[in-house]
N, C-alpha and C positions, 0 to 999 in steps of 0.2 A: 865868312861863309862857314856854316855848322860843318862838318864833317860826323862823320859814326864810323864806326867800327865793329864790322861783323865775323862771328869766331863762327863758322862752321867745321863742328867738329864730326864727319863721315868716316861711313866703313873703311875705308881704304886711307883715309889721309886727311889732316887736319891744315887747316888753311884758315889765314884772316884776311879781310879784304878790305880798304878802307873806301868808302865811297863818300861822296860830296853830297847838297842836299836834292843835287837832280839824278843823282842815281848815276853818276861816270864814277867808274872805278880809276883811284890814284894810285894807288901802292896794293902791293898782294905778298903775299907768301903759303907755301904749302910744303908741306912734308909727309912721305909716306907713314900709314902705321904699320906695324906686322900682326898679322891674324896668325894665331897658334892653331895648331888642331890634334888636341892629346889622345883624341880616340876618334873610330870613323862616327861622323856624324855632329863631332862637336866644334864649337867654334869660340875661341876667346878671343880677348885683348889683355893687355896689362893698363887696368887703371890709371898708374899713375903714367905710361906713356903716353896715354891721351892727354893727359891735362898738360905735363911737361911740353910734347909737339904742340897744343894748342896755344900756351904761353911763350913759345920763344918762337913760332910764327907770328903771333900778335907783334914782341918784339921785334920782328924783321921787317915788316911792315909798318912799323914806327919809324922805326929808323930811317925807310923807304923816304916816307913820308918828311920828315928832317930833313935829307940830301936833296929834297927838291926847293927847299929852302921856306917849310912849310911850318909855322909855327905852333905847335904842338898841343895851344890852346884853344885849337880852331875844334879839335874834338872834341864832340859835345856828348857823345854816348857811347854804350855797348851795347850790341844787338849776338842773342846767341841760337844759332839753329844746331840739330842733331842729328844721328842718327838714332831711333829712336827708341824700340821696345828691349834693347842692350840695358844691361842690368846691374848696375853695383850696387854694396853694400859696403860700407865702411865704420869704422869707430868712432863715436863724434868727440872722444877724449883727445885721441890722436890726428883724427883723420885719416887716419891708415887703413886702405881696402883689407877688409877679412879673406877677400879669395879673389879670384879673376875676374873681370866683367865677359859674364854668359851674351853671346852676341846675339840681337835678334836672330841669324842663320841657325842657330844651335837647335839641332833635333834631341837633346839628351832625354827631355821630359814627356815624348810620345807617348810611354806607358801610363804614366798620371793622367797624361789628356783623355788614353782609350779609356783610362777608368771612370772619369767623369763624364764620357760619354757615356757607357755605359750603363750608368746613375742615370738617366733621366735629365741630366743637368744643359744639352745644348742649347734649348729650348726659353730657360732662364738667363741662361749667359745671353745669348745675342738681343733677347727682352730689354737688357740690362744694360748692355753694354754696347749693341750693335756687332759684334765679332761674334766670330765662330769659334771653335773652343781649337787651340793649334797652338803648337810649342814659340811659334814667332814671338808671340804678346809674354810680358813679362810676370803673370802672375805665377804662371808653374815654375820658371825660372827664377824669381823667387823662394817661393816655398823649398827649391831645390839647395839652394846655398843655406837657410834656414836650419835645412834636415841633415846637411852633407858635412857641416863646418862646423866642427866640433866646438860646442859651445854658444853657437850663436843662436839658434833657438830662447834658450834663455835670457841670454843677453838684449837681445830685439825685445822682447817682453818688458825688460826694464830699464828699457827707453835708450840703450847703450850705444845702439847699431841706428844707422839711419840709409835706406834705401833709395835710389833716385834713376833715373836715365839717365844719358849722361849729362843733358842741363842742368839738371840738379847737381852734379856731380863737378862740373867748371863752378858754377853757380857758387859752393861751398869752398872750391878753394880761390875763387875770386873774392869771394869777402871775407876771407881769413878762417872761416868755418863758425861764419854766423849768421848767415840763412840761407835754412833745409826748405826750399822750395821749387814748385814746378807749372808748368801751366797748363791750362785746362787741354789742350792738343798732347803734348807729352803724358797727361795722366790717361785719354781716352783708352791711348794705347795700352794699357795692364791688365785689359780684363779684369779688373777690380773698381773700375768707375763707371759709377752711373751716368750714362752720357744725360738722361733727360734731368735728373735731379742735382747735378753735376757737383758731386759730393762723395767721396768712397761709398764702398755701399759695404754697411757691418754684413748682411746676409752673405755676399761672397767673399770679404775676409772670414767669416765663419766657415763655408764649407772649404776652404782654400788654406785654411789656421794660418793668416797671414795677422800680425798683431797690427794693429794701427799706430803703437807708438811707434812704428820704425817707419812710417809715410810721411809726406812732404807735403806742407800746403799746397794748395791749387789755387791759382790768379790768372786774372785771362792774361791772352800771350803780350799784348803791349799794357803794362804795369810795371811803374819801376819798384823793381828786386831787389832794390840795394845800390850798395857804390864799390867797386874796384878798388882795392886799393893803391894807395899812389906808386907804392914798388913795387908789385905784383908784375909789373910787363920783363921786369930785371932793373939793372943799373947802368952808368953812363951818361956821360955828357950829352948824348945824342937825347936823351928822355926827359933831361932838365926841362920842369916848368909844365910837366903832367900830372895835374892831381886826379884826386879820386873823382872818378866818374858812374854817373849813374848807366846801370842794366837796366835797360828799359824796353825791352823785347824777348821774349824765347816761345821758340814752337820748335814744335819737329820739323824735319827740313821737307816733307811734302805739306804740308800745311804751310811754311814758308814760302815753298816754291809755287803755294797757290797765289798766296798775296803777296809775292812781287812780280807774278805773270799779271796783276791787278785782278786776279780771280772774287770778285766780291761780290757776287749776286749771281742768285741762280742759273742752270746751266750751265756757267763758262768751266773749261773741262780744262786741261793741263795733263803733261804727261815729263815726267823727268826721267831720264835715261841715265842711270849712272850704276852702282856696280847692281844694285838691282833694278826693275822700273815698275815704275809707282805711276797710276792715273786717277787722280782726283778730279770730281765735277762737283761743283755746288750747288746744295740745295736749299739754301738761303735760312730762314731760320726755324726752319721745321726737321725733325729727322725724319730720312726716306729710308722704308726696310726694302730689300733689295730679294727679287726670287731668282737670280741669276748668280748666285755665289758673289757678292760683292758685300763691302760693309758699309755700314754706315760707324761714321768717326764726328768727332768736333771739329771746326775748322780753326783758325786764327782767329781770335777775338778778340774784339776792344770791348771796353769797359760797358757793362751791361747792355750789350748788347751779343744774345746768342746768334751764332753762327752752324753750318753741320754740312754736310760734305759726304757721297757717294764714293767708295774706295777703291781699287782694284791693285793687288801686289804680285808682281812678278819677283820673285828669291834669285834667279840670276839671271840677270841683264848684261851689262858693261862685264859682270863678274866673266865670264864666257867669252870674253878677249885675254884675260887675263890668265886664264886656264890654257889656252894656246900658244899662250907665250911662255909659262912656266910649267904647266902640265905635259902637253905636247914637247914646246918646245921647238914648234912650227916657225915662231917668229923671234927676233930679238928684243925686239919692242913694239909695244901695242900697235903704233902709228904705223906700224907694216902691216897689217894685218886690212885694213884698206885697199892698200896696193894689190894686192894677192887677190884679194875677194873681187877686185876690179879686172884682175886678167883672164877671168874665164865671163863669160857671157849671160852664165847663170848657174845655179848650184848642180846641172845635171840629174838632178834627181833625187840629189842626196837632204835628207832631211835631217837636221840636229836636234835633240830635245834635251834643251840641259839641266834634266829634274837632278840636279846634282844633290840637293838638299829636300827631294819631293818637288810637288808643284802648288803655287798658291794663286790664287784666286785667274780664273771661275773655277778652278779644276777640285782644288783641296783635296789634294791626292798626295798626303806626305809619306805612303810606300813607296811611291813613281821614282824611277832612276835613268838616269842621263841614258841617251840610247843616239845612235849615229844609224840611219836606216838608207834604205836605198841603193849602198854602195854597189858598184859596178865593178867589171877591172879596169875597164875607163877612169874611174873617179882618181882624183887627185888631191893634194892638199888644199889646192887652191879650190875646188868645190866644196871642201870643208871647212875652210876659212868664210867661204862665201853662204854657205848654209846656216854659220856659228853667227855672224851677220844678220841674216833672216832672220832666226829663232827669236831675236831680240823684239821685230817687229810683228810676228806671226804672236808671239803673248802676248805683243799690248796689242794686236787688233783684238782677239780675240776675249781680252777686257774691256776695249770700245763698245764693240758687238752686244756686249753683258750689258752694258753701262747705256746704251742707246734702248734697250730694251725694255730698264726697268723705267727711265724716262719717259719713253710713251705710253706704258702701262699706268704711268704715275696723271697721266696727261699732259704732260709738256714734250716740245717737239724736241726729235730728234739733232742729236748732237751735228752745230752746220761746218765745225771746225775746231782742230784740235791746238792748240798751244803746247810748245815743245821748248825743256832747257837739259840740262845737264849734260858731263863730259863729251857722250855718247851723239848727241844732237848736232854736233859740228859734222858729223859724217854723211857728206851728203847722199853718197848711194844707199845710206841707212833711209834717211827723211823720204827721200823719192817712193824707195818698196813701200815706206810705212802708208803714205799718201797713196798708192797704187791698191795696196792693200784695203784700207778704210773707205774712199771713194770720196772723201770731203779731203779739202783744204789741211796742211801741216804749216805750222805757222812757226819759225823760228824768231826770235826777238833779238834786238839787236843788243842788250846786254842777257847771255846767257846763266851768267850765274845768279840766278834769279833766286835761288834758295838762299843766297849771302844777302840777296837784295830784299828778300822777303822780312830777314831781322832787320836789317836795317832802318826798313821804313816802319814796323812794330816799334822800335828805339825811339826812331824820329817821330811819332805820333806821340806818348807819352809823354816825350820833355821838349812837346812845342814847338820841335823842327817845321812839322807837319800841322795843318788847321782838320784835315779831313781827307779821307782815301781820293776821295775827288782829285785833291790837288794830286793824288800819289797818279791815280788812273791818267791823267793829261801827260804822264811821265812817260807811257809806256811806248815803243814803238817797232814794229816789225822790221827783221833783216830781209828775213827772205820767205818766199811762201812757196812750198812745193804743190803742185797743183797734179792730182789723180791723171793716169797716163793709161793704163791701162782696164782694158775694159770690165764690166763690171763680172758676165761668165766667167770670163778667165784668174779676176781676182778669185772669186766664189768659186773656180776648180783649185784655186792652191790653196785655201784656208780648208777643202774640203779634204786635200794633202796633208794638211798639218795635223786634223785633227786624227787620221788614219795613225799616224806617227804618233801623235801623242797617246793612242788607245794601244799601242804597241808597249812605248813605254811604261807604261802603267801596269799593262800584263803581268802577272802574277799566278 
């Protein structure tokens, strides 16, 4: 039986998963990473902790695999997903990051953005690229390391520096640092690609002075990239009889997490909950501009054949568990933070909005800041635990909402159900509000790590695991389906709550 092997390497923590060719996970490993934060508003990693965590969870997971008595040459590929518009740069002599990877969260570059708004330029950018012009995407995040890192400006000009997300960035030290490449879903995201041409576009590295010798080819996302090297995972007995394997998958992890919820043709919507949340719908292979603050991206693609995708990004999701455990200080560990929000009946009143980092899509409000409204001398922790809860599902309805809207505008009918995975998605008093909320169907699957499963089956499509998504689609199967409880006024008076809260936030 083929086996693959998926590196999902996310905001918060790097994990590999190994799954079989029907999509059951055999062996896993994960490892937190640490977010720095040297000033208000900004947000790192350290480069090489990503790759390190990503490589010796791979490891663990191997070895997993081993003690089950599994022989080593049953792996037939690597599949890689990311997090996404996170930005290194590195030296392609050494391989040695020049500076930090600026995290998609990083607000550092607002004033470059106002300036380019400014300029006339919104209007070109979303033309071009489908996005709004906002420090998330990696272009101004470049130019910043570019401007900031003494030297590197030059050195990117004469081909020295080589730029990537972070699949580009495994990518190059999985094949020893010889191939600078990305795919067409990781490049959508840099505000430097042409989604329709799907090709850099010289006019905005021109107003952006971002040099092209420092970019990475573009392939769609199942192409193999290459081959692994045979010691790359580490050493040991336990790895004996593992040669090099082909990379034969990479997207970003919502474009993963579309096609391995089997998201492959128009309509079918998806929502991943993890430290932020992310809802993609597909619009098959046209791109749809959006009058609701939503994007339009690339989705997953196979080989000549275009793909494109409706977007919607919540900046903290899951993040806003973890703020109460470490910020607060309310909990000790996330998985309490359920129990608490379960002991009171409902949030009392109290509304969270956790524009910690601004807010993103429908709002694009990157002044907006976290606000707790409501409170009473009643109010409790546990209605703030349970509000920090809501606020999760209260922005992705309110992406739904966007996202249903430009659909019937478009002429296609309105979304009949949502598909749900990540961290966040096991909670089930979270699924129920979301369901109570939206008024259709939340569909939970019964493998949730659909974003690992999404390289995966990208992997397995290229080296012939797979004949056709067909066979991947017959794969897919629901856990559990939360079905809308309450009524549809009563939903429509708390989103009418949320959005009171959110114009409070935003106040300025």
């Amino acid at each position: 039986m083929a086996l693959i092997l998926a590196l999902d390497q996310g905001t918060s923590s790097s994990r590999s998963i190994v799954f079989d060719e029907h999509g059951h996970i055999l062996a896993s490993a994960q490892l937190e990473t640490r977010q720095h934060y040297p000033h208000p508003g900004w947000v790192e990693h350290d480069p090489m902790e990503l790759w390190t965590s990503q490589r010796d969870t791979a490891h663990a997971a191997l070895v997993q695999l081993r003690t089950q008595g599994r022989d080593l040459s049953e792996v037939y590929a690597v599949g890689i997903t990311n997090q996404r518009e996170t930005t290194v740069l590195w030296r392609r002599d050494t391989g040695q990051p020049v500076g930090p990877a600026i995290v998609w969260q990083d607000r550092r570059t607002e004033a470059q953005c106002a300036r380019w708004r400014e300029q006339g330029l919104a209007d070109l950018i979303r033309a071009k690229t489908g996005l709004v012009i906002d420090p998330y995407f990696s272009g101004s995040k470049l130019q910043w390391l570019l401007d900031h890192i003494d030297g590197a400006r030059a050195a990117a000009q004469r081909g020295e520096l080589a730029f990537g997300t972070v699949d580009s960035w495994l990518l190059w030290n999985l094949t020893g640092g010889t191939v600078h490449t990305t795919d067409v879903s990781n490049a959508s995201r840099t505000m430097l690609f042409n989604i329709h041409t799907q090709d850099w576009d010289d006019e905005l590295l021109g107003l952006m002075d971002i040099p092209r010798e420092v970019l990475p080819k573009v392939h769609p996302s199942s192409h193999v990239y290459g081959e692994a090297q045979p010691g790359i995972w580490g050493s040991g007995d336990f790895l004996a009889g593992l040669g090099a394997l082909p990379i034969g998958g990479m997207a970003g992890d919502q474009q993963a997490a579309l096609f391995g919820q089997a998201g492959f043709t128009a309509s079918m919507a998806k929502n991943t909950y993890g430290t932020g949340c992310f809802m993609l719908m597909h619009t098959g292979a046209q791109t749809q501009p959006s009058a609701n603050g939503l994007l339009s991206t690339v989705a997953a693609q196979l080989p000549n054949q275009r793909a494109y995708a409706l977007e919607g990004s919540v900046f903290i999701g899951g993040a806003v568990v973890q703020w109460l455990r470490d910020g607060l200080r309310v909990v000790r560990t996330a998985s309490e933070v359920q129990g608490l929000a379960e002991s009171v009946p409902d949030s009392g009143g109290v509304m969270f909005v956790p524009a910690f980092t601004g807010l993103g899509a429908p709002y694009w409000d990157s002044e907006a800041r976290g606000a707790i409204v409501g409170l009473t001398r009643g109010s409790t922790v546990a209605h703030i635990a349970r509000a920090a809860l809501e606020s999760i599902a209260f922005q992705s309805a309110a992406l739904l909402q966007a996202m249903s809207r430009d659909a019937v505008a478009s002429g296609c009918c309105a979304l009949r159900e949502l598909r749900v995975d990540g961290g966040a998605c096991v909670n089930d008093l979270l699924m129920q509000f979301q369901a109570d909320l939206l008024g259709i169907p939340v569909v939970r699957p019964q493998v949730v790590e659909t974003t690992a499963l999404g390289a995966s089956y990208l992997a397995g499509l290229s080296t012939g695991v797979y004949a056709d998504t067909e066979v991947i689609g017959r794969q897919w199967r629901a856990e559990r389906t939360f079905e809308p409880q309450l009524s549809r006024d009563e939903a429509e008076a708390r989103m009418a709550h949320w959005e009171h809260a959110v114009r409070q936030a935003s106040a300025r």
